[in-house]
C-alpha positions as a Markdown table, in Angstrom:
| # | Residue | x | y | z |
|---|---|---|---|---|
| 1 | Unk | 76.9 | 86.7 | 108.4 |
| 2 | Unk | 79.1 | 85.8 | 111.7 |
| 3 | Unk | 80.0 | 89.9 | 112.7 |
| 4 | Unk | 83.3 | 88.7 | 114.1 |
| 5 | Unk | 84.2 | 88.1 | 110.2 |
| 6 | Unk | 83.8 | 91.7 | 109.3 |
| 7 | Unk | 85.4 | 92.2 | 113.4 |
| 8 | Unk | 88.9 | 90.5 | 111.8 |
| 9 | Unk | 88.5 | 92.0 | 108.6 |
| 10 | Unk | 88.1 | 95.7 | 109.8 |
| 11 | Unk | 91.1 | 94.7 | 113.0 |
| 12 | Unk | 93.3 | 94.0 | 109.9 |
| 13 | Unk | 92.7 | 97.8 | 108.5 |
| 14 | Unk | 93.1 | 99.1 | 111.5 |
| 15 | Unk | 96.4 | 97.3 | 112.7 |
| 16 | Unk | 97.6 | 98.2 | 108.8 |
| 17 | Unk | 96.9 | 101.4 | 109.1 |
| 18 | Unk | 98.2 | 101.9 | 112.5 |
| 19 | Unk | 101.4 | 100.4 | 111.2 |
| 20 | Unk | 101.5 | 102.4 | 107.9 |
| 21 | Unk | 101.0 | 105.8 | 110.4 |
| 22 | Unk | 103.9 | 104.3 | 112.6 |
| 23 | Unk | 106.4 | 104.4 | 109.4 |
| 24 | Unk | 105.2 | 107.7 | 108.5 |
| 25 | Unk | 105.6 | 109.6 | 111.5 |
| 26 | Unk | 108.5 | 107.9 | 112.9 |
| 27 | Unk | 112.5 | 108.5 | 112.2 |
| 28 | Unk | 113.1 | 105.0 | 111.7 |
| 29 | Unk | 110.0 | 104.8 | 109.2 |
| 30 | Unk | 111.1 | 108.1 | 107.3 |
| 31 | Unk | 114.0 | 106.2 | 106.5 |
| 32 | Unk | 112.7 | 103.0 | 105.4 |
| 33 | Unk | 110.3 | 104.8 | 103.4 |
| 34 | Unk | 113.1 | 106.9 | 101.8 |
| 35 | Unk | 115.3 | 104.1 | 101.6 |
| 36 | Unk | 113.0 | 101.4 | 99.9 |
| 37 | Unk | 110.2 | 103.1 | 98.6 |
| 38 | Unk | 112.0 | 106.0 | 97.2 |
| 39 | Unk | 115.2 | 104.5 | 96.5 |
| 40 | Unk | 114.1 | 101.1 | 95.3 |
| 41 | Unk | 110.3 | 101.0 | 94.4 |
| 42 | Unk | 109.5 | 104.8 | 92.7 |
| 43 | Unk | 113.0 | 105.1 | 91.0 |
| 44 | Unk | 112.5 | 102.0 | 89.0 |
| 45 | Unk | 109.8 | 103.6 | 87.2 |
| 46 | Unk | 107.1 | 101.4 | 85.6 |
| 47 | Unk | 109.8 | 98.1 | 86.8 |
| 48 | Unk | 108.7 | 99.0 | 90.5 |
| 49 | Unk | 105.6 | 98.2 | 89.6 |
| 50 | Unk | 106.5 | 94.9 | 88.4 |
| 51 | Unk | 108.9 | 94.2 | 90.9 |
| 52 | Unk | 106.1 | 95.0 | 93.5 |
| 53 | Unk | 103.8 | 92.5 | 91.9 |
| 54 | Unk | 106.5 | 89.8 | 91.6 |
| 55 | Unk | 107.7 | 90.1 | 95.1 |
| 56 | Unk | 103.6 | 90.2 | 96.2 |
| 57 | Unk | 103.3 | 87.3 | 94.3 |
| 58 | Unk | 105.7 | 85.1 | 95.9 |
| 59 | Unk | 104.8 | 86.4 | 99.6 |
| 60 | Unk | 101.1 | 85.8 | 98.8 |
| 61 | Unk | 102.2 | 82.5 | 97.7 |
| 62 | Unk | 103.4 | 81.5 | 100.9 |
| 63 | Unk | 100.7 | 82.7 | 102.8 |
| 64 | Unk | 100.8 | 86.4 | 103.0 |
| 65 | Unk | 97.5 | 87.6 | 103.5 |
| 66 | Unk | 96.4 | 89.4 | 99.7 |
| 67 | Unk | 95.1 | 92.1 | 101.8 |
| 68 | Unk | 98.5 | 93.2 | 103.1 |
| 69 | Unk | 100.2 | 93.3 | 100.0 |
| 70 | Unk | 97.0 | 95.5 | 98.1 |
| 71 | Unk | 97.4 | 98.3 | 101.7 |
| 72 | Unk | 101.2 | 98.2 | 101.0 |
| 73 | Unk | 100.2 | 98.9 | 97.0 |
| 74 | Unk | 98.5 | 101.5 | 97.7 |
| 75 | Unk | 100.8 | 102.7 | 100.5 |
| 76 | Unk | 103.4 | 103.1 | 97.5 |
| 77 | Unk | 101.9 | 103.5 | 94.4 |
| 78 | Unk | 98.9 | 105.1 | 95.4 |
| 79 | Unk | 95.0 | 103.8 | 94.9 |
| 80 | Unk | 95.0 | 103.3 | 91.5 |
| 81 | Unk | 98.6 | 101.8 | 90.4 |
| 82 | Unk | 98.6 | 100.4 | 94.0 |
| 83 | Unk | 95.1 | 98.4 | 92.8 |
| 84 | Unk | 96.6 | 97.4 | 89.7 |
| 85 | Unk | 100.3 | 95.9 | 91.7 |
| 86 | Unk | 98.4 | 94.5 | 93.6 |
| 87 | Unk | 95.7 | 93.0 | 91.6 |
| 88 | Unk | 98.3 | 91.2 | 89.7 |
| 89 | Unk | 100.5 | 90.1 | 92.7 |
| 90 | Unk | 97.3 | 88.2 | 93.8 |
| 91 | Unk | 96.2 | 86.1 | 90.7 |
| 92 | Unk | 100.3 | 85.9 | 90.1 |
| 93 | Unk | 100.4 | 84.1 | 93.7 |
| 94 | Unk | 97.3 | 82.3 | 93.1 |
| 95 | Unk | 98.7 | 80.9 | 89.8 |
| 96 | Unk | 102.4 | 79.9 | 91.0 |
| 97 | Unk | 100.2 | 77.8 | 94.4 |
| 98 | Unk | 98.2 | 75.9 | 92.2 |
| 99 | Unk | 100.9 | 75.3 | 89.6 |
| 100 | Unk | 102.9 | 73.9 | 92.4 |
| 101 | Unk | 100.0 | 72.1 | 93.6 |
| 102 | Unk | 99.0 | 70.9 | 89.9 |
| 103 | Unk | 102.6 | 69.6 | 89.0 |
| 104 | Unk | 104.6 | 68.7 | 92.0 |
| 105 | Unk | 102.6 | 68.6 | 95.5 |
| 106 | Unk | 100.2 | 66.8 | 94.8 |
| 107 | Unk | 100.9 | 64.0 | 97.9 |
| 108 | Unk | 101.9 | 66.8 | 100.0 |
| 109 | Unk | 98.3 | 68.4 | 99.4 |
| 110 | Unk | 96.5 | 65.7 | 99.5 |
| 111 | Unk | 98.0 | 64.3 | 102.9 |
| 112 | Unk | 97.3 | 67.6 | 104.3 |
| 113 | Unk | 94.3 | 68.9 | 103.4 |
| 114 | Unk | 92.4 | 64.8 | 102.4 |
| 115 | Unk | 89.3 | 66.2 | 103.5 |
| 116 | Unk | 88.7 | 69.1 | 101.7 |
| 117 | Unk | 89.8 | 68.4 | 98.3 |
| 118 | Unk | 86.6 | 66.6 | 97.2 |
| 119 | Unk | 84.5 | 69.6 | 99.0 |
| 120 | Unk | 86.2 | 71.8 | 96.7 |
| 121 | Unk | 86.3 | 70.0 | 93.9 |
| 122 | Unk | 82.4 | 69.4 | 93.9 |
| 123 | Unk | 81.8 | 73.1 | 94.5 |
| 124 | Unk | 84.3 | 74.0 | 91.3 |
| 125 | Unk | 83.4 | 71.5 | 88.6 |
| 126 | Unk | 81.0 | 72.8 | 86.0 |
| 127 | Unk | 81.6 | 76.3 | 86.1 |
| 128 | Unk | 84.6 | 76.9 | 87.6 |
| 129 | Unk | 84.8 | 80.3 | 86.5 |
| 130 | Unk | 81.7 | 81.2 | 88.5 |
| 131 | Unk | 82.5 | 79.4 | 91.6 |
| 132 | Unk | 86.4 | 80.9 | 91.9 |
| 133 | Unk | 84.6 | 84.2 | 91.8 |
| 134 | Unk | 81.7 | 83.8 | 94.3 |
| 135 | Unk | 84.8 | 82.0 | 97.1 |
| 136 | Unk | 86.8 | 85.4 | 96.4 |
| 137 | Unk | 84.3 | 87.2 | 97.4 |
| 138 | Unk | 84.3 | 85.7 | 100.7 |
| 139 | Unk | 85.5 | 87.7 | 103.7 |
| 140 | Unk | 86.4 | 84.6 | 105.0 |
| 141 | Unk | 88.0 | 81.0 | 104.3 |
| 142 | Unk | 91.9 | 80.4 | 103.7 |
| 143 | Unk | 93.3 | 82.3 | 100.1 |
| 144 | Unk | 96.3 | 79.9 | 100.1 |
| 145 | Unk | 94.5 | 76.5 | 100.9 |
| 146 | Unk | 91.9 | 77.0 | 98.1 |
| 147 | Unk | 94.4 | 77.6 | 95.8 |
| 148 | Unk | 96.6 | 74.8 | 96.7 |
| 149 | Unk | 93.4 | 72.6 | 97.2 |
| 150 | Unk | 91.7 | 73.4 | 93.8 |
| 151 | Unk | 95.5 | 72.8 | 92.4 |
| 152 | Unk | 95.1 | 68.8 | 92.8 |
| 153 | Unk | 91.3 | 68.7 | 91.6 |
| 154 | Unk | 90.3 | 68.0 | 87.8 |
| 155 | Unk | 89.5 | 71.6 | 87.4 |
| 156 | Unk | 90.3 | 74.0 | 84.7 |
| 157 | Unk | 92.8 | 76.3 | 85.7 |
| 158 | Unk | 92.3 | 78.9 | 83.6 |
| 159 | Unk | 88.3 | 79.2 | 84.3 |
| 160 | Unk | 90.1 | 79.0 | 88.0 |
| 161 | Unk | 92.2 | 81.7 | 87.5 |
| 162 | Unk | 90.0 | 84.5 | 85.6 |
| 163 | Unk | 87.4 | 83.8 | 88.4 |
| 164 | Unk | 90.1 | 84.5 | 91.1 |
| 165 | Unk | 91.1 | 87.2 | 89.4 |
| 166 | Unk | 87.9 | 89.1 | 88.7 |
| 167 | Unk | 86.5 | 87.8 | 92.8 |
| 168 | Unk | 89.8 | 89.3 | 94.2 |
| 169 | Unk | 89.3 | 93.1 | 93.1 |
| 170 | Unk | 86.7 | 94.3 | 95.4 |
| 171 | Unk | 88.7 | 93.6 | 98.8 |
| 172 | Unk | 92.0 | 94.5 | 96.6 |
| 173 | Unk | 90.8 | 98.2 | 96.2 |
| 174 | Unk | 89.6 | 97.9 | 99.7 |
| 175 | Unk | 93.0 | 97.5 | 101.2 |
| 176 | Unk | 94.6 | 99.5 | 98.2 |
| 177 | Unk | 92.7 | 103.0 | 99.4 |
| 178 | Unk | 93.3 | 102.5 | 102.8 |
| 179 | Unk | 96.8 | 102.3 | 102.3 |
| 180 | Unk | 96.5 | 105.2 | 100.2 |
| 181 | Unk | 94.9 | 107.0 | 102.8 |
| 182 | Unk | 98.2 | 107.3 | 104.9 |
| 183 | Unk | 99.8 | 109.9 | 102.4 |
| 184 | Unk | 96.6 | 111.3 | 101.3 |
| 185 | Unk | 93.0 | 112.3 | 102.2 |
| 186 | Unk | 93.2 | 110.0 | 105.2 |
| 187 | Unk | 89.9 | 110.1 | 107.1 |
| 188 | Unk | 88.1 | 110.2 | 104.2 |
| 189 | Unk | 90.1 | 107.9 | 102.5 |
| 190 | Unk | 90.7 | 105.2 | 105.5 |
| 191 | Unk | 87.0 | 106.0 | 106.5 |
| 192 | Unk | 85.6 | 104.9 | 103.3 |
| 193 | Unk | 87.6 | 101.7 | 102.9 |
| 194 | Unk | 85.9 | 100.6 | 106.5 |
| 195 | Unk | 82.2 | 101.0 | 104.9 |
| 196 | Unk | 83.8 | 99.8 | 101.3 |
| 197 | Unk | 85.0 | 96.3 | 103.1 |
| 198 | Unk | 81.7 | 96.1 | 105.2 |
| 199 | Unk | 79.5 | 96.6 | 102.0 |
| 200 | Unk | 81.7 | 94.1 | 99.9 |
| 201 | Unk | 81.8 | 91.9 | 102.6 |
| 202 | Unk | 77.9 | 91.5 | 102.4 |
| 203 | Unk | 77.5 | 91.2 | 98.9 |
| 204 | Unk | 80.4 | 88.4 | 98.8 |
| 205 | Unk | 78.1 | 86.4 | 101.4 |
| 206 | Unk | 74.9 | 87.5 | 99.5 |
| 207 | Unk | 76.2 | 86.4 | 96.2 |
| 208 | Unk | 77.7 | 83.0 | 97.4 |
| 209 | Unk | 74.4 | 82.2 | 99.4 |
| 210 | Unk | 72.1 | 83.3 | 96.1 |
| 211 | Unk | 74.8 | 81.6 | 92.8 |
| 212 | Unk | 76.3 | 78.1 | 94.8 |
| 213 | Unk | 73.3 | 76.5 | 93.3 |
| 214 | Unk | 73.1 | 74.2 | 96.7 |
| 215 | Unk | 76.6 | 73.7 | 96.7 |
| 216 | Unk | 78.7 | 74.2 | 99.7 |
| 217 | Unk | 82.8 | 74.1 | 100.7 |
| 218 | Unk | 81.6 | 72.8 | 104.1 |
| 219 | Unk | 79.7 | 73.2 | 107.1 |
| 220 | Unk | 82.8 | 74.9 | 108.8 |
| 221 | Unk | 82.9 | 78.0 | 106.3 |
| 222 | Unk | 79.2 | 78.0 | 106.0 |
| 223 | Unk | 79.0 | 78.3 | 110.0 |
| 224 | Unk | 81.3 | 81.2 | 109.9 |
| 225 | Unk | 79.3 | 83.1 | 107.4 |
| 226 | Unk | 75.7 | 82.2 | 109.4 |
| 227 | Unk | 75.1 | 85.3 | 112.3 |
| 228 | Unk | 75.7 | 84.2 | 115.8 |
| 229 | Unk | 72.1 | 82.9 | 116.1 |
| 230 | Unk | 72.4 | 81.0 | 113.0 |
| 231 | Unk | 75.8 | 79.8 | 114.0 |
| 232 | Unk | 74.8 | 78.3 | 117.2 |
| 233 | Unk | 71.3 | 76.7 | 116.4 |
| 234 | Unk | 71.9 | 76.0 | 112.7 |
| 235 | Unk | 74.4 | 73.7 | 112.5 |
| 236 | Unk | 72.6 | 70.7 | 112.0 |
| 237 | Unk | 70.9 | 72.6 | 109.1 |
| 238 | Unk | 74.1 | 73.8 | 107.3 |
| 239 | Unk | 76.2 | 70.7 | 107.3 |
| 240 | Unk | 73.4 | 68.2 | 106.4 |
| 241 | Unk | 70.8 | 70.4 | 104.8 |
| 242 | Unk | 72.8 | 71.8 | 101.8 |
């Protein structure tokens, strides 16, 4: 695998964390954290949670990066209810993208994005279940243009969406317990979600590489999982080979 995948991946912890310690220690982040998290998230009781996961949902359904909204989970709920908020803010936003995909952008989809909806919808039909999981594994490709693509194929959605759902965990509690780490236990806990996202990281790529079955969402994802000797001198070999 490309390092400069796990390079962004492990940039994001650190910039979130470095942000997260920013709000912690400074007077205008004391009173953001008292005046949202306390006043609006934790006093709601088990509706924070929910409103978490809603609000999650829609950001993520824009194009908010999944990972910022499990650190901010975990920021305020902790590792495990952060996990959970988060867990369900990402399959939420993956369901309302390719619900809006499925019934009303299709032409908008497909005029953006022509040329990789029958990549996706090769790699997806037959086991769609499967194939969600092993792309949500990935450390890398787009959250929000699978979704929308996978939206205008012929596959299932609900295959689609357990798949998502179970592929989006690992990185989830990733980002969860380093957000956690900046109110508790933080070099151990910040520390272990570096190693935790490295490790995951390689079993996503060893998984999709071993379960594709010779399938493939293109050679431009492919050459950003290959190493940097693969990358350069392989290209030929990933976009025609597989």
């Amino acid at each position: 695998m490309n390092p400069r995948i796990l390079l962004r991946g492990l940039a994001l912890i650190g910039a979130l964390v470095a942000a997260g310690l920013v709000l912690k220690t400074t007077q205008w982040g004391a009173a953001l954290d008292k005046e949202w998290v306390d006043g609006f998230i934790r006093r709601q009781g088990s509706m924070g949670g929910v409103i978490f996961a809603a609000a999650g949902a829609l950001f993520i359904a824009v194009g908010v990066p999944r990972q910022v909204i499990s650190f901010l989970g975990g920021y305020v709920f902790g590792f495990v209810w952060g996990t959970v908020a988060a867990a369900a803010a990402a399959i939420g936003g993956c369901v309302i993208t390719f619900s809006f995909a499925r019934a009303m952008g299709r032409d908008l989809v497909a005029a953006r994005f022509s040329g990789r909806i029958g990549k996706v919808d090769d790699f997806l039909r037959g086991n769609p279940f499967s194939m969600a999981l092993l792309i949500r594994l990935l450390p890398a490709g787009s959250n929000l243009v699978i979704s929308l693509t996978a939206g205008v194929t012929s596959v299932s959605p609900w295959p689609f969406f357990l798949g998502s759902a179970i592929g989006y965990l690992p990185q989830t509690m990733v980002f969860a317990l380093a957000g956690s780490g900046i109110t508790l236990d933080p070099a151990f806990r910040i520390g272990l979600s570096v190693v935790l996202f490295i490790v995951s990281g390689v079993l996503g790529v060893y998984l999709y590489r071993k379960h594709r079955h010779g399938r493939t969402l293109g050679g431009r994802l492919e050459k950003q999982l290959e190493t940097g000797a693969e990358a350069s001198g392989g290209k030929n070999r990933t976009d025609g080979g597989r």
